[in-house]
N, C-alpha and C positions, 0 to 999 in steps of 0.2 A: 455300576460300571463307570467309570473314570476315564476320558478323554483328555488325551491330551491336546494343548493348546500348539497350532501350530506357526512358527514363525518364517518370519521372511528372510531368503538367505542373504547377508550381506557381505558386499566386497571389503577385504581386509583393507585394512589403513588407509579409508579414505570417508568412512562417517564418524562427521565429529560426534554423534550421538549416541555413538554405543557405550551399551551400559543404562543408558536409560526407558525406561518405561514408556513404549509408544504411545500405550491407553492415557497414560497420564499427560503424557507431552501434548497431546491433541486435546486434553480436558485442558489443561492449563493456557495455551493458545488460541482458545476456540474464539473467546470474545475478539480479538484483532484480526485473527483469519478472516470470520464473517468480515467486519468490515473491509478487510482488502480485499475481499475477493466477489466484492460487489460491484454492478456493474458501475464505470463511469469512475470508479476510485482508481486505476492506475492512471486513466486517464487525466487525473486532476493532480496526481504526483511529479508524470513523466514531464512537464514543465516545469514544474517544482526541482528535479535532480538537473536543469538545463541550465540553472540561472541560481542568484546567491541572495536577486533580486527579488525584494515580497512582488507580489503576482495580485493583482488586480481581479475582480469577477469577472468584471469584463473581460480579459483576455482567455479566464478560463471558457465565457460563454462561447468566444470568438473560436476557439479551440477543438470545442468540443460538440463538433455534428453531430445531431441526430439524440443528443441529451437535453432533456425538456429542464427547464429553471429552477422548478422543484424539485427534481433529482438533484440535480447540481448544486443548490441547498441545502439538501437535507445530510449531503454526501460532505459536504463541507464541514457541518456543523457535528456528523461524525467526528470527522477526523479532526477538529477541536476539540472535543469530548474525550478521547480520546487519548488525548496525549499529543497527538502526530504535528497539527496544525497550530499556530498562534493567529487569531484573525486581529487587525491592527482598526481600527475603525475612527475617521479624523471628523470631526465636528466642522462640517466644511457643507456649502451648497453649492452644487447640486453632493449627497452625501458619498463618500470615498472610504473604501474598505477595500484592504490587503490582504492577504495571505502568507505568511513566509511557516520554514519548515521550523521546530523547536526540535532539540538536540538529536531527542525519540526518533521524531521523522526523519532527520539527518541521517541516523541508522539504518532505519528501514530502505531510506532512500539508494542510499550504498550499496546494501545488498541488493536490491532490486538490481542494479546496476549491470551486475554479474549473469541474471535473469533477462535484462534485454540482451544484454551482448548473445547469451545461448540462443534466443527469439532469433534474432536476426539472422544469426548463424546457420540455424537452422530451417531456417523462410524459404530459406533459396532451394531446396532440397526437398523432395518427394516422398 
């Protein structure tokens, strides 16, 4: 017996995505989803879409309450890896390393953009 597969109804003319294979779209995504949707990585962006300006560790330490050094680390050096981040690193003492976004993260950044504004939009509200 043969079951069918059931899917989700969607509002006409307003997903850019139809037509495509969910299953797939979420295998093809999965490696960047995981990283943004780990904890302490919006928070290391939403400065990043504030300024044009690379971004210092420190300001992200300064930033970022309740996120321990090694997280903040390790989340960085994701989002290097990645693609998203360029870290700038100046042969200087006491030593100086930046942050700024490469093209990738400029994108992602954008779209997020759209995702605070609904955040916020929506905060107010019950």
């Amino acid at each position: 017996m043969e079951t069918k597969r059931k899917t989700l109804p969607m509002v006409k003319d307003s997903c850019g995505f139809e037509g495509y294979d969910a299953s797939s779209l979420m295998t093809d995504t999965s490696k960047l989803r995981k990283i943004i949707t780990k904890r302490g990585t919006l928070e290391i962006l939403i400065p990043l879409c504030c300024t044009t300006k690379p971004v210092r560790y420190k300001q992200f330490k300064q930033a970022m309450k309740g996120i321990s050094s090694r997280t903040l680390s390790i989340r960085l050096k994701e989002l290097e890896k990645s693609g998203v981040l360029d870290r700038l690193s100046y042969n200087e003492i006491p030593p100086r390393v930046e942050y700024k976004l490469t093209s990738k993260g400029q994108e992602l950044v954008e779209s997020m953009i759209d995702l605070l504004q609904w955040m916020k939009k929506w905060s107010k509200t019950r």
